[in-house]
One Martini backbone bead per residue (centre of mass of N, CA, C, O) as a GRO file, in nm:
protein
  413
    1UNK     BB    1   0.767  -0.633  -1.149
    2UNK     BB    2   1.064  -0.595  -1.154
    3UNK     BB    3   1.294  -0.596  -1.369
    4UNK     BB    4   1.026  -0.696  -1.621
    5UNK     BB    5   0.934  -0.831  -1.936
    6UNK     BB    6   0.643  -0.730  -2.086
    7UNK     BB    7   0.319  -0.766  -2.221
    8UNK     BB    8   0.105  -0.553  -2.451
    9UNK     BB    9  -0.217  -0.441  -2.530
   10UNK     BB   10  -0.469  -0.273  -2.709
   11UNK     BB   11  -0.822  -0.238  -2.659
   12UNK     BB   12  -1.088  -0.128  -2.871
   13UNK     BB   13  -1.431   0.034  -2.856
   14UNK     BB   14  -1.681   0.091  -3.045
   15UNK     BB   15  -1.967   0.190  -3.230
   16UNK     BB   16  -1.902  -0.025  -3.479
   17UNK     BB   17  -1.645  -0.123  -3.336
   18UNK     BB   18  -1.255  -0.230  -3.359
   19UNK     BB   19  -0.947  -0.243  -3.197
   20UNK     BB   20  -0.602  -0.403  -3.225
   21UNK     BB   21  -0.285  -0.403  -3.136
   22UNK     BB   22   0.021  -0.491  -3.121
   23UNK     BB   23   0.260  -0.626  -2.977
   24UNK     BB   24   0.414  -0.496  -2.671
   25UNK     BB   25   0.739  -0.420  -2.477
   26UNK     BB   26   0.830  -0.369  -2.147
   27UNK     BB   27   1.049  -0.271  -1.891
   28UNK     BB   28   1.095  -0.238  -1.604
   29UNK     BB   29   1.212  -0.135  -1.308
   30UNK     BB   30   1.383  -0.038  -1.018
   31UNK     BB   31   1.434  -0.018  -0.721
   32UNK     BB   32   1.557   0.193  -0.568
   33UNK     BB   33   1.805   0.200  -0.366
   34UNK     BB   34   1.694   0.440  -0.152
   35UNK     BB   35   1.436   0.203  -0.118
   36UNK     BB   36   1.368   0.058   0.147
   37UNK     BB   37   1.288  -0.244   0.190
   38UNK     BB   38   1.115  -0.538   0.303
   39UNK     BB   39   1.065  -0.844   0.408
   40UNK     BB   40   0.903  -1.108   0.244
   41UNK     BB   41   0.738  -1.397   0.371
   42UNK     BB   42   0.583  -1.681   0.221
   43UNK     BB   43   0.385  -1.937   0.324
   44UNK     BB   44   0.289  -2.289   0.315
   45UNK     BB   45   0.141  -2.525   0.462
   46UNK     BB   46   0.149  -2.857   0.408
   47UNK     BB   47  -0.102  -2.933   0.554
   48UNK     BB   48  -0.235  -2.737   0.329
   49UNK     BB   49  -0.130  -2.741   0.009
   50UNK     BB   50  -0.293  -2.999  -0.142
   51UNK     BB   51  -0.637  -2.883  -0.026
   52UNK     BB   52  -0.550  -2.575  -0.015
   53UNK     BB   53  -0.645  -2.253  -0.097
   54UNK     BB   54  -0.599  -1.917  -0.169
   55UNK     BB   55  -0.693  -1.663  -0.189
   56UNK     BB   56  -0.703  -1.424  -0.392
   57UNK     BB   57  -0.496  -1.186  -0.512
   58UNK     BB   58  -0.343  -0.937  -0.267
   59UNK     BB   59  -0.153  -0.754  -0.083
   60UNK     BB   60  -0.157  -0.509   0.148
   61UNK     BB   61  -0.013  -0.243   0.294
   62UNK     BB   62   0.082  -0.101   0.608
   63UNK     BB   63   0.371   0.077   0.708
   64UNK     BB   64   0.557   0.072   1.046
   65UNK     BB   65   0.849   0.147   1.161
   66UNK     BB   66   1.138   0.070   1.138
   67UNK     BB   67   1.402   0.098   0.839
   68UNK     BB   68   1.131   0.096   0.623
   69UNK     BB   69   0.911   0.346   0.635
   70UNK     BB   70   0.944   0.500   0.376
   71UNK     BB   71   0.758   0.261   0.317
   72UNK     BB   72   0.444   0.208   0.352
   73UNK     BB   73   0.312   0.119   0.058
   74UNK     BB   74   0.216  -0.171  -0.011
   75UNK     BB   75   0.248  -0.442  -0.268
   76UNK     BB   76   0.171  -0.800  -0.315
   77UNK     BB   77   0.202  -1.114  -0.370
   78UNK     BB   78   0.176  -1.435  -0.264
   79UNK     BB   79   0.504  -1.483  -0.269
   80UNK     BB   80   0.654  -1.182  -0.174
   81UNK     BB   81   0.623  -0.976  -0.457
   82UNK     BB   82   0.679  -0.635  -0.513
   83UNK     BB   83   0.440  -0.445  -0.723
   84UNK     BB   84   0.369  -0.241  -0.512
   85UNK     BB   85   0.436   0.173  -0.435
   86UNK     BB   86   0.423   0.441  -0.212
   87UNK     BB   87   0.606   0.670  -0.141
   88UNK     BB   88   0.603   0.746   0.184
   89UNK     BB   89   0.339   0.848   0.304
   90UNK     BB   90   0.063   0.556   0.381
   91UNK     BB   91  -0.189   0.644   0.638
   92UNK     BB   92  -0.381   0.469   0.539
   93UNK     BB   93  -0.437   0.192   0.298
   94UNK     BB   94  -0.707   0.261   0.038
   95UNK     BB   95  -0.932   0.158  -0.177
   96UNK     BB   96  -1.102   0.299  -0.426
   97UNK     BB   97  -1.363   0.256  -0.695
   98UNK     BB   98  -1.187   0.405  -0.933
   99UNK     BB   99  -0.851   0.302  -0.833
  100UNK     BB  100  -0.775   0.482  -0.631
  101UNK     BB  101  -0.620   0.617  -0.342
  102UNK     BB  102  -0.574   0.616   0.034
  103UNK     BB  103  -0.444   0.860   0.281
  104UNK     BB  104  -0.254   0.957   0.502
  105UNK     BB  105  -0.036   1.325   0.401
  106UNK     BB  106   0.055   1.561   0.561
  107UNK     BB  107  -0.195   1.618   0.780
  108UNK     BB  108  -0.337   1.525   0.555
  109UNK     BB  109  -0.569   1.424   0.301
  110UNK     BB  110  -0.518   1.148   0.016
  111UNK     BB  111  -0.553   1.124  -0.344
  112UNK     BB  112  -0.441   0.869  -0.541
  113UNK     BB  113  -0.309   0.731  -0.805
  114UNK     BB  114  -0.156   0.488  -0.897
  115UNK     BB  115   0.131   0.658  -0.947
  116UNK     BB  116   0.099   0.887  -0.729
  117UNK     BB  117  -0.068   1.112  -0.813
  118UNK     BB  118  -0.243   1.383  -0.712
  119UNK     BB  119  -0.645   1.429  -0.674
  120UNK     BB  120  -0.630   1.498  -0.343
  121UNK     BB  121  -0.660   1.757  -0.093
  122UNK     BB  122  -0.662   1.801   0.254
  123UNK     BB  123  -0.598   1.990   0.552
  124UNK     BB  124  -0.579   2.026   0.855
  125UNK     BB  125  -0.567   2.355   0.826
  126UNK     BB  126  -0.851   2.346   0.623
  127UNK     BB  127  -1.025   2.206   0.892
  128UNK     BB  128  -0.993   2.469   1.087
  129UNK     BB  129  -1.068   2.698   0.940
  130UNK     BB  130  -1.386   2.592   0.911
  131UNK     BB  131  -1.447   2.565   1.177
  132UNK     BB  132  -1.432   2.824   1.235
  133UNK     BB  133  -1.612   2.980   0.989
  134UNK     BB  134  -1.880   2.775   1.119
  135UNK     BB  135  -1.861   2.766   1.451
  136UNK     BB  136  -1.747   2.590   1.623
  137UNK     BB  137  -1.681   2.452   1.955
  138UNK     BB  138  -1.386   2.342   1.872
  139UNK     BB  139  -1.057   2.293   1.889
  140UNK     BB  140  -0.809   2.226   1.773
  141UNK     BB  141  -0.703   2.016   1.545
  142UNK     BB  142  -0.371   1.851   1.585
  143UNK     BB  143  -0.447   1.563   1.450
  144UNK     BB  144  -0.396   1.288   1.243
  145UNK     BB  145  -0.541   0.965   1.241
  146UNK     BB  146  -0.563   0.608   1.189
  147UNK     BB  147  -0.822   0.716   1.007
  148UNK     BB  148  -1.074   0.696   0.740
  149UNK     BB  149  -1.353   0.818   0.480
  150UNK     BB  150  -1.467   0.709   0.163
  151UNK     BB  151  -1.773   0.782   0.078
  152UNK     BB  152  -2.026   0.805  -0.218
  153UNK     BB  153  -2.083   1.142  -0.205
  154UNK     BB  154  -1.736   1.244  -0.146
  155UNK     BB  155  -1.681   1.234   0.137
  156UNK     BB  156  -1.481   1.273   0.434
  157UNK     BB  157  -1.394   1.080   0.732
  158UNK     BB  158  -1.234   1.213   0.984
  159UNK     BB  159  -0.953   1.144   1.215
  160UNK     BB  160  -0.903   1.320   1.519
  161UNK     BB  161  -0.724   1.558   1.774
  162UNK     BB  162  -0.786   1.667   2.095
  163UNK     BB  163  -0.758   1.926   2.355
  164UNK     BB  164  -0.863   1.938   2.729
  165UNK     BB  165  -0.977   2.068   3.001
  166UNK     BB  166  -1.030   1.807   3.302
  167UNK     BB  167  -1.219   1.678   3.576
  168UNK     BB  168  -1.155   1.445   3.728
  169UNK     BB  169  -1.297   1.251   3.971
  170UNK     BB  170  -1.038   1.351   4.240
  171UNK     BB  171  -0.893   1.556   4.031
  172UNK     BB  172  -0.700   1.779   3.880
  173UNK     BB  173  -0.684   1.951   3.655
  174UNK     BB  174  -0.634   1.832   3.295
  175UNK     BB  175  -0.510   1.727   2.995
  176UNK     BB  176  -0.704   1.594   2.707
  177UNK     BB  177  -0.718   1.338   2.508
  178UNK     BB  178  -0.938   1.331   2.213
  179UNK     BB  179  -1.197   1.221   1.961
  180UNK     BB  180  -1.268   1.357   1.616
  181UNK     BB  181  -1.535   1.393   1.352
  182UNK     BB  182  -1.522   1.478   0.996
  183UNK     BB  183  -1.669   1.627   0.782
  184UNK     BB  184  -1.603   1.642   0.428
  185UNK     BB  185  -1.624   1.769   0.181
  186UNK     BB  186  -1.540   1.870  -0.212
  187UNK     BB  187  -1.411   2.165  -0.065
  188UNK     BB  188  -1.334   2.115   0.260
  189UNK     BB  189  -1.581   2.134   0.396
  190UNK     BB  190  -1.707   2.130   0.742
  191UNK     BB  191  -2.032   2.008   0.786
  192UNK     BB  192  -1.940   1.782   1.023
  193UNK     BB  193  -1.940   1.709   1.395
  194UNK     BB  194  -1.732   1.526   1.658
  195UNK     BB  195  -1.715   1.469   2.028
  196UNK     BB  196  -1.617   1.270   2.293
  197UNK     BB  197  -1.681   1.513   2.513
  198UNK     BB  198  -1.991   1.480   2.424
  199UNK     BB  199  -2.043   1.172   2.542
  200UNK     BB  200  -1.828   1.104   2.759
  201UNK     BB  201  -1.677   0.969   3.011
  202UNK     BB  202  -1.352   1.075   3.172
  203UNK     BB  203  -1.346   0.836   3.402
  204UNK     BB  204  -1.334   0.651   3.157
  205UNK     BB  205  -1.007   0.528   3.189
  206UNK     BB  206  -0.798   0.233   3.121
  207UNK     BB  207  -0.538   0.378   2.987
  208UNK     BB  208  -0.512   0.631   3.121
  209UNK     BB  209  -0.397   0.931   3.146
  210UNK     BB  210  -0.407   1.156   2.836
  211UNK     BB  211  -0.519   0.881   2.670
  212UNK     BB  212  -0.805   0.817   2.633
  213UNK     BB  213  -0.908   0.686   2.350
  214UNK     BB  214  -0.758   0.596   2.064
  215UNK     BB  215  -0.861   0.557   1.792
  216UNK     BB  216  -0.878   0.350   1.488
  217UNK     BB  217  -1.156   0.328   1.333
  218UNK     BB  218  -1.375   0.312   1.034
  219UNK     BB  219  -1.746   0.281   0.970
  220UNK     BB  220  -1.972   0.222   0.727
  221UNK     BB  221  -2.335   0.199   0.730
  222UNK     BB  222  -2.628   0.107   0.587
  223UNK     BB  223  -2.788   0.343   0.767
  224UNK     BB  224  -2.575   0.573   0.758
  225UNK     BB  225  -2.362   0.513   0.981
  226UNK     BB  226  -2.116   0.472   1.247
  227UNK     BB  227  -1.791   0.354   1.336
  228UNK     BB  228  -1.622   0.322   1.634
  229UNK     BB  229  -1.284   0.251   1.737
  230UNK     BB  230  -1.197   0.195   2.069
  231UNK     BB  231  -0.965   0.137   2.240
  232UNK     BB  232  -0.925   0.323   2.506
  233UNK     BB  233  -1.227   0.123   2.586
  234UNK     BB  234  -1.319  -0.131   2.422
  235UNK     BB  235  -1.506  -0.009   2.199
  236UNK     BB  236  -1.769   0.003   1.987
  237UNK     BB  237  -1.925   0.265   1.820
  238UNK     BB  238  -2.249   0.388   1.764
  239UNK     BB  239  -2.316   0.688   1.514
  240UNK     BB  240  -2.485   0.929   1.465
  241UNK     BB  241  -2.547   1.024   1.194
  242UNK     BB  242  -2.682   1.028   0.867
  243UNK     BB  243  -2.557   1.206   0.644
  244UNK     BB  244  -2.490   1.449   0.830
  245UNK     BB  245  -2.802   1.456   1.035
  246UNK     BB  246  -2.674   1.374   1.267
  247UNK     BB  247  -2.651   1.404   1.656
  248UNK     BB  248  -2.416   1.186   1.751
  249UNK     BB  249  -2.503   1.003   1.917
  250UNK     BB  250  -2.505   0.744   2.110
  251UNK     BB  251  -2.637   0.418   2.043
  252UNK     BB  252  -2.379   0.241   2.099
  253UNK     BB  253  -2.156  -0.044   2.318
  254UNK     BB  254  -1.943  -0.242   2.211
  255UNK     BB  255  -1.871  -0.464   2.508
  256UNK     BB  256  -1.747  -0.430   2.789
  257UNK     BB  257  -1.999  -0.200   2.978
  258UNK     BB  258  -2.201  -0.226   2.793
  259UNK     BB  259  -2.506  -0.244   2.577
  260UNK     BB  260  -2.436  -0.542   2.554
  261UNK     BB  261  -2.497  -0.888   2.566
  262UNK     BB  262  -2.274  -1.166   2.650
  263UNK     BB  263  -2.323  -1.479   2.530
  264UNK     BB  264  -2.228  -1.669   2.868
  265UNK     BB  265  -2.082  -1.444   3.029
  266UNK     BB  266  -1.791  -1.436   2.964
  267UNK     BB  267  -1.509  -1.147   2.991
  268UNK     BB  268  -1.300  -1.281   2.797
  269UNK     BB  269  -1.472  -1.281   2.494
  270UNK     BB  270  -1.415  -1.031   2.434
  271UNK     BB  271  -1.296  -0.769   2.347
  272UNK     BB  272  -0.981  -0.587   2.310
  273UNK     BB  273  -0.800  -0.341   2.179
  274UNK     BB  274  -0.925  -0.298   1.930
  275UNK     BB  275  -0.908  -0.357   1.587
  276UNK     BB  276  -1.125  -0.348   1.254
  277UNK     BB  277  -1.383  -0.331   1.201
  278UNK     BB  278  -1.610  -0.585   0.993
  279UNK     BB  279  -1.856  -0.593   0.785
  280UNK     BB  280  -2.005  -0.908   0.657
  281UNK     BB  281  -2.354  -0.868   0.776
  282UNK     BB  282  -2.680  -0.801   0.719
  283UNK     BB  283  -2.999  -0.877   0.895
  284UNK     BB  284  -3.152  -0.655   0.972
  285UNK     BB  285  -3.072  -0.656   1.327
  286UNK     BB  286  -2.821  -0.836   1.227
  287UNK     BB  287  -2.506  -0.821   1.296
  288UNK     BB  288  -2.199  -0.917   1.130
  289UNK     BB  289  -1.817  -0.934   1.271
  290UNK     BB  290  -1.534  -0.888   1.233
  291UNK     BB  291  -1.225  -0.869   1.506
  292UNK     BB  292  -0.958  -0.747   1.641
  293UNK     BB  293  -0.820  -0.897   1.939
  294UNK     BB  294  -0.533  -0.824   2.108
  295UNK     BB  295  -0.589  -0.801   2.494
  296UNK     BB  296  -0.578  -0.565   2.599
  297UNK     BB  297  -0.709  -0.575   2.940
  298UNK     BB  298  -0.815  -0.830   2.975
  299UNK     BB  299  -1.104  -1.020   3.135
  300UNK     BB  300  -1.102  -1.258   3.329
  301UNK     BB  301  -1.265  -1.456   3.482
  302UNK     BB  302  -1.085  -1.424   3.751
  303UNK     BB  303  -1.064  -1.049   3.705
  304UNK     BB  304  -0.812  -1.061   3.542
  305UNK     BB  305  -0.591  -0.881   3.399
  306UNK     BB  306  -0.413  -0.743   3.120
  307UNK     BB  307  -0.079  -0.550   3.162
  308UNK     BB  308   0.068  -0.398   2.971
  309UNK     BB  309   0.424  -0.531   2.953
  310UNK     BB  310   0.381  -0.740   3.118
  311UNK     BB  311   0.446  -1.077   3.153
  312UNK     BB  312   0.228  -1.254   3.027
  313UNK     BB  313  -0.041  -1.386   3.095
  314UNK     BB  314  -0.341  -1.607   3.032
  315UNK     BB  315  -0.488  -1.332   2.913
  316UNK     BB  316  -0.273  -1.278   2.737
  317UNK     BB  317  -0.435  -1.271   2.376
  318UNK     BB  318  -0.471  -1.303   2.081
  319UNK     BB  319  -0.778  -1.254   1.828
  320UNK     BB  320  -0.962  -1.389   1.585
  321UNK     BB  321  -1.290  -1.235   1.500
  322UNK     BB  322  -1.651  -1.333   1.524
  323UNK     BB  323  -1.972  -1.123   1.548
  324UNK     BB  324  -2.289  -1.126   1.686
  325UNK     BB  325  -2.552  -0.880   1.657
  326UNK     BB  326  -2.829  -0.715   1.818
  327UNK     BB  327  -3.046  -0.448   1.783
  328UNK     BB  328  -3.342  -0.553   1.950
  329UNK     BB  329  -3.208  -0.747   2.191
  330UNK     BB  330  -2.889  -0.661   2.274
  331UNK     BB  331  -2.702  -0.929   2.162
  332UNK     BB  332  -2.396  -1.063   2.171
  333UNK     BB  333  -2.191  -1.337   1.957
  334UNK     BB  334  -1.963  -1.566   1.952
  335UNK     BB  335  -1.883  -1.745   1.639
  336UNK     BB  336  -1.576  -1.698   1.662
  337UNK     BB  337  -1.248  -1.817   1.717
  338UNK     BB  338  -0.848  -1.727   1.666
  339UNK     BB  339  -0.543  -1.805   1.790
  340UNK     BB  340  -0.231  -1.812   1.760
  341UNK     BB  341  -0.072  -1.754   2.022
  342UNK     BB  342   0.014  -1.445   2.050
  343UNK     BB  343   0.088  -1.123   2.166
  344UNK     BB  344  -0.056  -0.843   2.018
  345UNK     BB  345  -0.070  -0.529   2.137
  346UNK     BB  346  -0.088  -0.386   1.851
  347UNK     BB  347  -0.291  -0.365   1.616
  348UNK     BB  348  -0.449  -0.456   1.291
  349UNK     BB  349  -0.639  -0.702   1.084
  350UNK     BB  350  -0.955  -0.826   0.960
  351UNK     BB  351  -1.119  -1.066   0.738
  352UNK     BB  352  -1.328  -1.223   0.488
  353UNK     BB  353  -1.282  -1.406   0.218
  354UNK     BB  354  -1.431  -1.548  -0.060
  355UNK     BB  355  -1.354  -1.832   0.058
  356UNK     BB  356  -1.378  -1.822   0.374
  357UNK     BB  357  -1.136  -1.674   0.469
  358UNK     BB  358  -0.919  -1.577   0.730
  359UNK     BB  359  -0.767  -1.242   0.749
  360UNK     BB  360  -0.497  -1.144   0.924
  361UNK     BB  361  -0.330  -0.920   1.126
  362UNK     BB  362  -0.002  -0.859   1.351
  363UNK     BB  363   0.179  -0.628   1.419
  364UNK     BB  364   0.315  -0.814   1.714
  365UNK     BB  365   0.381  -1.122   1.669
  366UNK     BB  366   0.707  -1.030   1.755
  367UNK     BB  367   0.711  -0.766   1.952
  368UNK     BB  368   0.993  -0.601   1.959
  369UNK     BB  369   1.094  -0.601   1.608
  370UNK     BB  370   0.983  -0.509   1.312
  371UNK     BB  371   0.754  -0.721   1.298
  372UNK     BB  372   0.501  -0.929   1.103
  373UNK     BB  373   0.178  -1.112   1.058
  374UNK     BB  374   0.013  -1.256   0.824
  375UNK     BB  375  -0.273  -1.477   0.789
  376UNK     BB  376  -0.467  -1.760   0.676
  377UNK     BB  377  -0.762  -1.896   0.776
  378UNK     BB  378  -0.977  -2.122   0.836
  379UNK     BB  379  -1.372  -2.154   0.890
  380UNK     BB  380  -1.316  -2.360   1.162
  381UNK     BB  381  -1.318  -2.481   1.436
  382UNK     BB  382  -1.042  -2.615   1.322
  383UNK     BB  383  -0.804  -2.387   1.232
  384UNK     BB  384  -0.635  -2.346   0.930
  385UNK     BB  385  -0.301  -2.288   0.799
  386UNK     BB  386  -0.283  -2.157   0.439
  387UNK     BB  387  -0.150  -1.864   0.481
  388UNK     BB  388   0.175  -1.675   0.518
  389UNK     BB  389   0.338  -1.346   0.591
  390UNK     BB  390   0.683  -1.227   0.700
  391UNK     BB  391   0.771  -0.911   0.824
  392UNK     BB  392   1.071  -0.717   0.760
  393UNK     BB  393   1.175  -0.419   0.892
  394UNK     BB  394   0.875  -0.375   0.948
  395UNK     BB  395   0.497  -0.296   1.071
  396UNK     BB  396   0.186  -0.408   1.015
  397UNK     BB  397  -0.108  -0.223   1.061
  398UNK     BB  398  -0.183  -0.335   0.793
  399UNK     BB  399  -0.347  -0.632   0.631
  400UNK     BB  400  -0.464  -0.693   0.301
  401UNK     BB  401  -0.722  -0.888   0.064
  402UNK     BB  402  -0.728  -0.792  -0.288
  403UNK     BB  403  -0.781  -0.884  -0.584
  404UNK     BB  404  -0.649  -0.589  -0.700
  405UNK     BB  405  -0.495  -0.306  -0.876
  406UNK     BB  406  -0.848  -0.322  -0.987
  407UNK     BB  407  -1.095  -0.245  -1.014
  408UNK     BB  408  -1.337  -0.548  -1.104
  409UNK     BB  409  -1.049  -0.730  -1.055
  410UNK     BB  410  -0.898  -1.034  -1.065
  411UNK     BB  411  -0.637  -1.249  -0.922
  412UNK     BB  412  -0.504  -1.519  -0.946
  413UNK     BB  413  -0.254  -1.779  -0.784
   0.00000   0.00000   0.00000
């Protein structure tokens, strides 16, 4: 906490021995004046507050848009009390092993220590020099955006925008954006590369041209294979990787029009314009996943899409999910899901956290307003809402419960 008087103590072991310091004493400073912070308020509801706690740990928050977005990086503790932050541009925050903080900033990929001094940087500039040098036939990439992956093995992939000329059918040449996918290296060489042109159909652009995929998160899965979420598709693509080795195939495209059946048959159980697929266990041939379903563009029962920025329908409505899938019957089901009230058009993050309780994030959870709501709410059919916290002043892109902010420790709260 700022400007709060703290007791330390080092405590030393080595073969043989160890020594232990008196305690000292050191008081926080404040956050800069010049530091616009946003306003954190969490709150726990009386009906679930004496007989349900929250997870423990910490929240983590990537924050977009609005008069604080100088500060992007942010945690809080479970009161909403501001205890960590990386000043600056600090888009997706992702915790790494080592302790290390992972993020794009100044259009490259950046690691930096709990301090925020940098450890590592590749920029998106060296990352067009390497494919040029190594002979891709790929435009340059224009931008990194929306997510990235920090490897096992040291490697970084990068989800970046290029641009081509493409005739869909019916319409004339036209520049289209659309994602590519780069393996780098830890010296910074592009080594495996894709891109979403040599895999999908133009024709298919449901949130129609030129911002044709539009993807926003990477996840890497046990069998060292990618999966990719593409919102302006609807789809989750698990992508043939394996480890830089692999052809790029699409394996396949999980949504609706895709390649599995969901039972029941309502296509309005899909998820629309998801953000942030979450594997929480695989077994065999079968994988479940929380995901984050927006719900633009969602097919109603009787056909009727979700169409914003139009006043929503019956069928706009933002939904915490959780699927299980059989790569081997091609069938998915959904397991779970909790509506929270409504539409939230962009953004979002959900995670089932180690109490079995689903924490979700809703980037747009009342509409243009500059602000957004994370919630915890209990894995039941009827879900309770065991905490919450509504934050103001910008829009958390993504928001999750960490245990704390060093690897191996938990906090309790």
């Amino acid at each position: 906490l700022p400007q709060t008087t703290y007791h330390m103590r080092a405590h030393v072991d080595w073969v043989g021995g160890s020594w232990v310091d008196q305690d000292q004493m050191f008081t926080t400073g404040a956050i800069p004046a010049s530091q616009t912070i946003p306003q954190f308020k969490a709150t726990r509801p009386p009906s679930t507050f004496a007989t349900v706690s929250p997870s423990g740990g910490v929240e983590l928050l990537s924050l977009v848009n609005g008069p604080a977005t100088g500060l992007q990086g942010v945690a809080t503790d479970l009161q909403g009390n501001v205890i960590w932050y990386c000043p600056g541009e600090a888009i997706p925050l992702k915790p790494l092993p080592n302790g290390d903080y992972f993020f794009m900033r100044g259009n490259g990929l950046e690691e930096v220590d709990l301090a925020c001094n940098r450890v590592r940087f590749v920029s998106l500039a060296q990352m067009n020099q390497s494919l040029q040098a190594h002979g891709y036939s790929l435009p340059p990439v224009t931008s990194l955006h929306h997510d990235m992956l920090s490897l096992p093995n040291g490697h970084w992939i990068a989800l970046g925008q290029i641009t081509e000329s493409v005739t869909p059918d019916g319409s004339s040449a036209q520049d289209v954006q659309g994602d590519v996918l780069l393996d780098v290296d830890p010296t910074g060489n592009v080594v495996w590369a894709w891109s979403a042109f040599d895999h999908l159909d133009i024709n298919r652009a449901l949130f129609g041209l030129p911002d044709w995929t539009h993807s926003n998160a990477l996840v890497y899965t046990a069998d060292s294979n990618l999966l990719l979420s593409m919102r302006n598709q609807s789809w989750i693509l698990k992508i043939d990787y394996e480890n830089g080795a692999g052809s790029g195939n699409i394996l396949w495209r999980l949504g609706e029009d895709g390649d599995f059946t969901l039972l029941g048959g309502d296509p309005s159980q899909w998820f629309y314009a998801q953000h942030y697929p979450s594997i929480l266990n695989v077994n065999g041939s079968q994988t479940t996943m929380a995901i984050y379903d927006d719900g633009d563009l969602r097919i109603a029962s009787d056909g009727t899409p979700c169409e914003p920025p139009i006043p929503p329908v019956t069928n706009c409505y933002t939904r915490a999910t959780i699927f299980q899938i059989d790569e081997s019957t091609m069938l998915a089901s959904l397991q779970w899901a909790y509506s929270p009230g409504f539409f939230s058009y962009y953004g979002g993050s959900i995670d089932v956290l180690s109490n079995g309780d689903v924490e979700f994030n809703s980037s747009a959870a009342f509409g243009f307003t500059d602000s957004s709501e994370v919630m915890e709410v209990t894995q039941t059919d009827s879900p309770q809402v065991v905490w919450q916290m509504v934050v103001t002043g910008a829009e958390g892109y993504r928001g999750f419960r960490i245990p704390s902010l060093y690897p191996g420790v938990t906090w309790q709260q």
